[in-house]
Each structure stands twice: as C-alpha cells, then as structure tokens.
C-alpha positions in Angstrom: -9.6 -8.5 -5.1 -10.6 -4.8 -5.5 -7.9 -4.3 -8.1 -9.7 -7.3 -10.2 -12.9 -5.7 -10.2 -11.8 -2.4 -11.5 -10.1 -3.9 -14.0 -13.2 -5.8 -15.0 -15.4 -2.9 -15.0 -12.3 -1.0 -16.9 -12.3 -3.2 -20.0 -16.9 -3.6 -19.9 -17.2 -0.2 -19.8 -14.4 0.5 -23.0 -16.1 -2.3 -24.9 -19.1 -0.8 -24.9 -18.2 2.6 -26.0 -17.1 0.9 -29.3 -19.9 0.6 -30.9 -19.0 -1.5 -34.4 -16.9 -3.9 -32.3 -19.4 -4.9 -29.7 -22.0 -5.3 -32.5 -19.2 -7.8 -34.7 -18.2 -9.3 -31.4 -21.6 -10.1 -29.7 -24.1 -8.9 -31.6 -23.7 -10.2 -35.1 -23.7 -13.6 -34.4 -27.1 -13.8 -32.6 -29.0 -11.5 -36.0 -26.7 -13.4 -38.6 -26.6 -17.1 -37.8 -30.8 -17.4 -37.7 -31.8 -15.3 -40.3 -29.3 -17.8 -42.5 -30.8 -20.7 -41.3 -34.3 -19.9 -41.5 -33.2 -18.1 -45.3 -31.6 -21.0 -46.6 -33.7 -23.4 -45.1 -37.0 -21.8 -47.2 -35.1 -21.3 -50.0 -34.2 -25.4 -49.7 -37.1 -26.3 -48.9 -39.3 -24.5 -51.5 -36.5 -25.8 -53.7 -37.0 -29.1 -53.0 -40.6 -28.7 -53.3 -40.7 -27.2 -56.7 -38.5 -29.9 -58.3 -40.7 -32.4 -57.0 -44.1 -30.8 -57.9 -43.0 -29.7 -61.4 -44.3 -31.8 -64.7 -41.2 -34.5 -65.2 -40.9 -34.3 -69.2 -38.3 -37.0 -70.0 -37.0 -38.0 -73.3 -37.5 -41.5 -73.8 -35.3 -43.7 -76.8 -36.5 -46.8 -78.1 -40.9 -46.1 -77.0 -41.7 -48.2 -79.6 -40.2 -51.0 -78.0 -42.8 -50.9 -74.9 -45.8 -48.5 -75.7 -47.9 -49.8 -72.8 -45.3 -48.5 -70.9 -45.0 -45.4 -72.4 -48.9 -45.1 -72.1 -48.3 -45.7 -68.5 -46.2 -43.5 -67.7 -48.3 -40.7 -69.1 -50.5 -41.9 -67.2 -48.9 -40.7 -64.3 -48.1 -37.2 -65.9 -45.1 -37.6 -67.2 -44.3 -35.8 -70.8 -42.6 -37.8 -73.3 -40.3 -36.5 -75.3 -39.0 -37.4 -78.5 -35.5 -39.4 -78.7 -32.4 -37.2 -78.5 -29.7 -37.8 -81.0 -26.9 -37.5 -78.5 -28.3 -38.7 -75.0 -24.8 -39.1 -73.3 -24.0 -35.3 -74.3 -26.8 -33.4 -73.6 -27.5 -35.3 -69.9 -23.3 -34.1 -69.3 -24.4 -30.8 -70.0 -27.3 -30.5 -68.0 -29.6 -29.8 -70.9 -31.5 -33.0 -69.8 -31.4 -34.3 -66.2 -32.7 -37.7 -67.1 -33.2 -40.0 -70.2 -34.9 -43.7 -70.8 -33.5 -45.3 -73.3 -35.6 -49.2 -73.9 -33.4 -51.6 -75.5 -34.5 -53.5 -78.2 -34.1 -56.5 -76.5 -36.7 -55.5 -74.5 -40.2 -56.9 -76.2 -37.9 -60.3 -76.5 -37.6 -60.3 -72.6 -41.0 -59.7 -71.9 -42.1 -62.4 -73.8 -40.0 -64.5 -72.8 -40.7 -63.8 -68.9 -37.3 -62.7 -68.1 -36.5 -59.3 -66.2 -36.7 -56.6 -69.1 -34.0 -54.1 -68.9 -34.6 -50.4 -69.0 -31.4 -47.9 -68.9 -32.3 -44.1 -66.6 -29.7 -42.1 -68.1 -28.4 -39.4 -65.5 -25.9 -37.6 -63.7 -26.0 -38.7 -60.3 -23.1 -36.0 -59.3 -25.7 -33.3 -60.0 -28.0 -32.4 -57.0 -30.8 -31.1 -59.8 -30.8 -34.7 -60.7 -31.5 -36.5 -58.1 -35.1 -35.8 -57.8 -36.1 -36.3 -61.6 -34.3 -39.2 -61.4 -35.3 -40.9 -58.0 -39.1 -39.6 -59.5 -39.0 -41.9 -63.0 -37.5 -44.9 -60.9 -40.1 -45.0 -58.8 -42.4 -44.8 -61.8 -40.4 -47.6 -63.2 -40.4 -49.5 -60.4 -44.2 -49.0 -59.6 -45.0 -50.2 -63.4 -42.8 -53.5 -62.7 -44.2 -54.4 -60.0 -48.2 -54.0 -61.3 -46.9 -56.2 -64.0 -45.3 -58.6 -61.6 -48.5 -59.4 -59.6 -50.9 -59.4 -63.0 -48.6 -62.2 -63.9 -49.0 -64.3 -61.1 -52.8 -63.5 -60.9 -52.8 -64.9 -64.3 -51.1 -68.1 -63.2 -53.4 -68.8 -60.4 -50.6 -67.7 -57.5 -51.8 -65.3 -55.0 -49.2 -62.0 -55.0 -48.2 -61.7 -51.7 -46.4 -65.2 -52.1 -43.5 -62.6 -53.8 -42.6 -61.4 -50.2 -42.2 -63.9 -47.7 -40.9 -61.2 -45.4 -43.1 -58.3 -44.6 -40.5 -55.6 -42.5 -42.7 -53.0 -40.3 -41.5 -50.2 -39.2 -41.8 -49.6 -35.4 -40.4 -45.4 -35.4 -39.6 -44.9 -31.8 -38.2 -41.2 -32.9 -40.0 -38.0 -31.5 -41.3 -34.7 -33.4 -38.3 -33.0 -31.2 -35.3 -36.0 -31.4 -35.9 -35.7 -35.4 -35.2 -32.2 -35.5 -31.7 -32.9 -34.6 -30.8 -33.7 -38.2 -32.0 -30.2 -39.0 -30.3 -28.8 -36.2 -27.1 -30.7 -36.8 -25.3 -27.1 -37.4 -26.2 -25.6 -34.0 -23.3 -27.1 -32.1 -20.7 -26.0 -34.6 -22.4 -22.4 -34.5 -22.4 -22.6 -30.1 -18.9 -23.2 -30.0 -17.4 -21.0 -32.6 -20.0 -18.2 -30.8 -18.2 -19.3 -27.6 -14.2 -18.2 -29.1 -15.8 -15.5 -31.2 -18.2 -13.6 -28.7 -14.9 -12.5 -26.7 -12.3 -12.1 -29.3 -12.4 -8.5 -30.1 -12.1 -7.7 -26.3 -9.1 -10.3 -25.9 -6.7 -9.0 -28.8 -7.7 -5.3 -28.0 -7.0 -5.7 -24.2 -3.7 -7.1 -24.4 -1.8 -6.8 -28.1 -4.0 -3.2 -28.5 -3.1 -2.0 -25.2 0.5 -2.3 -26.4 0.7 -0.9 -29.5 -1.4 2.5 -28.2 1.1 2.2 -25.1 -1.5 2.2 -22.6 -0.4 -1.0 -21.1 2.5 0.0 -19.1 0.2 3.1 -17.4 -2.0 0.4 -16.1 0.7 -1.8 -14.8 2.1 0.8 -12.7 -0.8 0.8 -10.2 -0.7 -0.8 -7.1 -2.4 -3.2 -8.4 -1.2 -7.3 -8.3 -0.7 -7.6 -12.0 -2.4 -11.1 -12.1 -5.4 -9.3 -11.1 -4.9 -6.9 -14.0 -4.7 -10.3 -16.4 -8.0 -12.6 -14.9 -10.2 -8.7 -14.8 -9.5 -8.6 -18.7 -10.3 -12.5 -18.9 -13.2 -12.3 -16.9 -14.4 -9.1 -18.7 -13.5 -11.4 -22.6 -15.3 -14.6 -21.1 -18.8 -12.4 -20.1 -18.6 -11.0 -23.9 -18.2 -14.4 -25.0 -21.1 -15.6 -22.7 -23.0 -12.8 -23.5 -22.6 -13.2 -27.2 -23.4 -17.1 -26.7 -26.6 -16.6 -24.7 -27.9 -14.3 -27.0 -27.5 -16.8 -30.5 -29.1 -19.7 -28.6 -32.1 -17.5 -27.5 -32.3 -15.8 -30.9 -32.3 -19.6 -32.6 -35.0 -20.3 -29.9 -37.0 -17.9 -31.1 -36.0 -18.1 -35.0 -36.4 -22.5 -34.7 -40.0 -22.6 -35.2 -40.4 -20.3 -38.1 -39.2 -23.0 -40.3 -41.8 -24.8 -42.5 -41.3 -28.0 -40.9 -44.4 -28.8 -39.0 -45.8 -30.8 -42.0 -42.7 -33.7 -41.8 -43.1 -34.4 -38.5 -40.5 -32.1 -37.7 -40.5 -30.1 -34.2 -37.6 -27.4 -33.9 -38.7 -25.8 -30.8 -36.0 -25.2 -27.9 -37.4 -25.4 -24.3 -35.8 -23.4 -22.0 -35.2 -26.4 -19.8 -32.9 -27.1 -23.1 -31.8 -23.8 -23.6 -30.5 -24.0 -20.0 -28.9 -27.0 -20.1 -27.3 -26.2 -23.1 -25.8 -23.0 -21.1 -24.2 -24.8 -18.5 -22.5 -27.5 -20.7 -21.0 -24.8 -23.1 -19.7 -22.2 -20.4 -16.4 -24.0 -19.5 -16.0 -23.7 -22.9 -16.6 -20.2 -22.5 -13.6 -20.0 -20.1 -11.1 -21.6 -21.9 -11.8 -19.9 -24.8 -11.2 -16.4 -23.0 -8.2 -17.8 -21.4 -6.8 -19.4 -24.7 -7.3 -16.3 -26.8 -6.3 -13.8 -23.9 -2.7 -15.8 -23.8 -2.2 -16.0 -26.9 -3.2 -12.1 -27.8 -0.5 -11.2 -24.8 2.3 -13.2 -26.4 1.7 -11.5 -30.0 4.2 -8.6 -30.4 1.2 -6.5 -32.5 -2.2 -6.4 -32.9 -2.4 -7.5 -37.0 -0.1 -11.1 -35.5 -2.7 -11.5 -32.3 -5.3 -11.0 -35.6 -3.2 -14.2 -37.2 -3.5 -16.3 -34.1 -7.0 -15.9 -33.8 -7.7 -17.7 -36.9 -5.6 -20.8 -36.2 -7.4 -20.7 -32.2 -10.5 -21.0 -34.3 -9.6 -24.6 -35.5 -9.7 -25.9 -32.1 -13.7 -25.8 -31.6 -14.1 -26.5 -35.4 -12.6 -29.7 -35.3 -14.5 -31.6 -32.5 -17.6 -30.1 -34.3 -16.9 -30.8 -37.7 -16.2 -34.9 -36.3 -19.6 -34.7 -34.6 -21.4 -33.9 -37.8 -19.7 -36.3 -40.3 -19.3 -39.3 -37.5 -22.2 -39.6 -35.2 -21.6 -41.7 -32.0 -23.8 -42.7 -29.4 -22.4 -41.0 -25.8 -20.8 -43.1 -23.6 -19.4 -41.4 -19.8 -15.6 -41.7 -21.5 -16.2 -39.4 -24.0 -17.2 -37.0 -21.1 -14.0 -36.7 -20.2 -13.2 -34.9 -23.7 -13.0 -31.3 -23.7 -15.4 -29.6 -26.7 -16.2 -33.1 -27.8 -18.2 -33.4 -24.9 -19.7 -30.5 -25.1 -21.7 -31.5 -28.9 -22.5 -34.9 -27.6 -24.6 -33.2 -24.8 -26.0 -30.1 -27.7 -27.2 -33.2 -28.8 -28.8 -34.8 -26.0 -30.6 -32.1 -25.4 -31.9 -30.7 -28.7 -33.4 -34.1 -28.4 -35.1 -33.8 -25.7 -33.4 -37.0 -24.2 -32.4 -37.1 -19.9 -28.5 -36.2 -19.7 -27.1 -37.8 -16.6 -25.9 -35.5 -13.9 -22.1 -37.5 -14.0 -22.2 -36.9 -17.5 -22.6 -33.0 -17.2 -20.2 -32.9 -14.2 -17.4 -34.3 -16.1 -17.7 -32.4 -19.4 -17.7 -29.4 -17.3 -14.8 -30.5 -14.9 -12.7 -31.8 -17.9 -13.5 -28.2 -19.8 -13.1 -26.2 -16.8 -9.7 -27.4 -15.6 -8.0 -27.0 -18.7 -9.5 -23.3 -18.9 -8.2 -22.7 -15.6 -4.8 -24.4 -16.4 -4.7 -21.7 -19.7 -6.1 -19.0 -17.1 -3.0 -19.9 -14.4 -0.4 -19.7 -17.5 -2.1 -15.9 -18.5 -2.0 -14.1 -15.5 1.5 -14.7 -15.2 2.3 -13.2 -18.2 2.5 -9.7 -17.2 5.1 -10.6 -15.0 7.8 -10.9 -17.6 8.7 -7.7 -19.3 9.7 -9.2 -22.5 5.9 -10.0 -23.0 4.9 -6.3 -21.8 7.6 -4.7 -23.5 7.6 -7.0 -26.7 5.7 -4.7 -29.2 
C-alpha cells in the first residue's frame, strides 16, 4: 500500500502549492458562510426591530364614524392620518402599508350591540406590511375586547364568563432546542461543504491530469493503478473533511455573536455537538469524494468535469432542501437513508437531544457502503484506456 500513500501525499502536497484553489476549495466556505449568517441575521433583526419600534401613522377613512376609537388609538401612539382619496391605489403601490377604513354602518352596529365591522386595508404579499399591519390589529383587537368586558360589567355579568376555556401553555422547549429554527440552514451548508470542500482536488486530479498529459507518466509506475485512483480519493475526501471541520468550528465560534440571547434563544455548539455532528457527516464525506472523483475520470475535459459538478451538487441539496420545508420527527427507518439521515441527526444534535447509538450506526453504515460501492466503481477506472486516453 506504499504506492497508495505516495500518491496521497502526491496530490496534498500539489493542492497546497495552489494557493487560490485551496482557499475557494477549503477555505472560503468556513470565512464566507458565518460572516453571512451573522450579517444578515443583524441586518434582519435590527430590521425587524425598527419596523416594530417606529411611530405607526395610519390613515384612517370614515373617523367620524367612531371617534372614541380614534381617540384610542392615539392613545396608544398611533398618528392619524387624514382619509386618502384612492386607498386601494396607494396601499398597491406601497405608498401606504396599511389603511382603516370605518363603515358607516358602524355607529348603527354599535348601538345596536352587534359586532361592528372595521376593514385593515393591506397587502399581505408585502413582507413591509406585515408588521404595521399585525401592529393596528392588535390595537383593534385590544380596543374590542376593553369594550366587550365594559359591556358585560355594565350588565351585571362577570367577564371571564366570555372564556369558558382558559388554554396554558406548558413550553417544554430549551434555550438550545429553539435555536434550531435559526439554525435551520446549517445542515444544507454541512452537506454542500461536504461535495464542495474536495471538488477542486477531484476534477484537477483526474480530468486536469489529462488535459496537461500528466496522467499517463503516473500510470506507468509500478504502481497498482487502483492505488493510484483511492490515493487521489483519499487525498479529495481529507480536503472535503478538512474544509467541513473548519465551517462547523467557524459557525461554533461565529453562533453566539448573534443578538439572540434576549428571545430566549441559545445558538451555542458544544463540542460534544460539534463532534457528533463530525461523525454523522463523514460518510458523507466519502461518497462525495468517490462520486465526484468518478465522475471527474469519466469527463473527456476539464470545462465537462466543471458541468458535472453542478448537477453532483443536486444530490445533497435535495434531501436538505426536504428537511427544511417538511420537518419530520426521526424514526430508525429513516436511518437507513443516505444524506437524509444525515440532517435528521444535524438536527438532533443542534438540539441538544440524546441520538441513539443504532441510529448513528445505520446512517453511517447506509452512507458508508454506498461511498464505498462509488469508491469500488473508481478505482477501476484507470484500468480501461478509453477513460485514460479519452481527452
């Protein structure tokens, strides 16, 4: 196995004398990915925080229908503006987010006792409405339902006969299970890491090596040429590991910088997590390198490896992108998944929830012997001269 080492050693020591490659290829992943999560996170956050702190100034049509609405509501701060000509218009073009417009059917159906009807005006579609308007609901609702129990003061009935249910919330959820839904990206970002940490080194050791014609050199020593295929896997699959470990430690470190502390909201990464989160990706690891080292040794030129690398991509997105829009609860089946498995137990341990040992053995056994199925299939390739020779 002397030939596999050099090898190994061989294609290491090349990829690190290319600089700008083994900084796209492992190094721009772990300095990219956090600084745009922490970025956008502030920049949503204060956002969100600035909508919902600014003066609501909201036009209202019809105020002199219900004035002791109108004096309640600025009351609570809220600007009145006067009635717009063309409501539906300017709330389409975003000029105004939200409008009240009070029938004037409304002073009848308050005297009368019935439910008055007030229309919120709004583009739901637009994300800069939604907190103006979810702010003058509330307002709304909050004035209806001070009405409601003044009413039934009035008439002698105690309020709390209006809900004969009282629901309590009993929040069995943790600082560090809740920050799963604002680490919901992290899986997708592991396992792309995992394909993209080692690609460079995959298309440049196999499709590069034959276009520069330095292939065939190498496959004249006396050297078993399936050696000559695993050294270049095993050398892609430490790149990709590499690569991996290093965005996990960097989001580690990067987690807790959030402002999140004040929503009950604990981001931090244990190492036992961290760990654990290592072990359950790095199958992954090894059937990416085998997957993109095969299919890099089949292309007939470097630019149609490139081509194949993009469509190899859509096999880790797809798993992850099901995970984020369909959230399941793990069950040992879905161990059995390759990549699937692998975001369930992200997951698990970003919340700090106890993964079973079977569960962890069969994601990685599943992962592992398709990866060494792919790895089987590569290093015969070199074998056939019509793949050697093919560029």
């Amino acid at each position: 196995m002397s030939g596999l080492g050099t090898i190994y050693k061989k294609e290491i020591r090349e990829n690190l004398r290319d600089r700008r490659s083994l900084f796209n290829s492992v190094l721009l992943g772990p300095i990219l990915f956090p600084i745009l999560f922490i970025g956008l996170g502030y920049f949503a956050t204060s956002k969100q925080q600035e909508r919902a702190e600014q003066v609501l100034e909201v036009p209202v049509i019809g105020a002199e229908h219900a004035p002791n609405l109108v004096n309640f509501l600025e009351q609570q701060g809220v600007i009145i503006k006067p009635a717009p000509e063309d409501p539906e218009s300017l709330v389409r073009s975003q000029e105004v987010q939200v409008i009240v417009h009070i029938p004037e059917k409304y002073p009848q159906q308050w005297q009368e006792g019935k439910p008055a009807v007030i229309e919120v005006i709004a583009d739901p579609s637009r994300r800069e409405s939604d907190i103006p308007m979810r702010r003058i609901k509330r307002l709304l609702m909050g004035y209806g339902a001070q009405i409601g129990q003044l009413r039934l003061q009035l008439r002698g009935v105690s309020p709390s006969i209006r809900t004969p249910v009282m629901v309590k919330d009993i929040d069995l959820s943790t600082p560090q299970s809740r920050g799963m839904l604002v680490m919901l990206m992290l899986p997708y970002v592991l396992m792309i890491t995992a394909f993209t940490g080692g690609m460079h080194l995959a298309v440049d050791s196999t499709a590069g090596e034959k276009e520069r014609k330095s292939l065939e050199p190498l496959l004249i020593n006396p050297v078993p040429r399936w050696q000559i295929m695993l050294g270049k896997m095993a050398a892609t699959a430490t790149y990709a590991f590499a690569s991996l470990f290093l965005t996990l430690l960097s989001f580690r470190i990067a987690f807790p910088l959030l402002p999140m502390g004040a929503l009950g909201v604990d981001l931090s990464l244990s190492m036992g997590a961290v760990g654990g989160i290592l072990l359950a990706i790095s199958p992954v690891v090894i059937l990416a390198a085998a997957m993109l080292t095969t299919l890099a040794a089949l292309a007939k030129s470097l630019r149609e490896a490139q081509s194949y690398m993009g469509l190899v991509f859509m096999i880790p997105m797809i798993p992850s992108i099901i995970f984020m829009v369909n959230p399941v609860t793990p069950v040992t089946w879905m161990m059995l998944v390759p990549m699937f498995s692998q975001n369930l137990l992200i997951g698990e341990f970003i919340r700090g929830e106890s993964v079973p040992m079977l569960w962890l053995l069969l994601s990685m056994g599943s992962t592992l012997l398709i990866g060494l199925v792919f790895a089987a299939v590569a290093a015969t390739l070199f074998n056939r001269p019509r793949i050697v020779f093919s560029s």
